[in-house]
N, C-alpha and C positions, 0 to 999 in steps of 0.2 A: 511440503508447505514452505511457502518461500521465508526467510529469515531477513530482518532487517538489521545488519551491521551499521551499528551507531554508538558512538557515545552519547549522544546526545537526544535521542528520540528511542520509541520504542513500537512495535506494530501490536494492535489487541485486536485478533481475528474476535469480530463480532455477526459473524454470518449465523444464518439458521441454518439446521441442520435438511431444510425441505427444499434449498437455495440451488442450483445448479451452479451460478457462482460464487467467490466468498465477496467479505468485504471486510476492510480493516480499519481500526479508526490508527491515527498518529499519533501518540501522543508525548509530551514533553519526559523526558525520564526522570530528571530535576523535581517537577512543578507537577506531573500529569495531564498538566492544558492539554486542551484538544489543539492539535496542530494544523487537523487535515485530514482527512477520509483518500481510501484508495478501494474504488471499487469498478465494476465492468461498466463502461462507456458501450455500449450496442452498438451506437453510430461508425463506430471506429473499429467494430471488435477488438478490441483489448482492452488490460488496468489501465486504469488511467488516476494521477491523484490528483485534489481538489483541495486546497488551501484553503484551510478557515482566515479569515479576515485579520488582519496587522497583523500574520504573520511574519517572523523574517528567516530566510534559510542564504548559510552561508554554503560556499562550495562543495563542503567535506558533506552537509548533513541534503544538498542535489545532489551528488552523486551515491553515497545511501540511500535514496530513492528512487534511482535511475538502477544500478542494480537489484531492489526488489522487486519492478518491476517488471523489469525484465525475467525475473526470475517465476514471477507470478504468470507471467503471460506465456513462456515456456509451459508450466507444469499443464496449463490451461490448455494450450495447443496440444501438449502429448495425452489429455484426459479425454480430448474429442476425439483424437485419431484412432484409440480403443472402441 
């Protein structure tokens, strides 16, 4: 399961457990706000995350998102190839 390195944000796997893939909401570590959901895009095959509204991310807390997703979409790819 991928990990989200942050100080400032946190990932809450809220996937069901009947889901083929997961999904995870964002959320603020501080405050708990919802940040943003990161869930499977079909279109694209892969995670993809989705900015809830007057969000603001600074560089440190995109690229803590850029490695989970990557990391997401890894585990992803090596759980099809089984």
């Amino acid at each position: 399961m991928p990990e989200l390195k942050s100080e400032y944000m946190i990932a809450s796997d809220v996937s069901e457990p009947t889901m083929a893939t997961h999904r995870w909401n964002i959320l603020s570590y501080s405050s708990g706000a919802l940040l943003g959901r990161v869930g499977w895009y079909g279109a694209w095959r892969q995670y993809t995350f989705s900015p809830s509204g007057a969000t603001i991310f600074n560089s440190s807390c995109l690229s803590a998102l850029q490695v989970f997703l990557d990391e997401a979409n890894a585990e992803h790819k090596n759980r099809v190839k089984k």
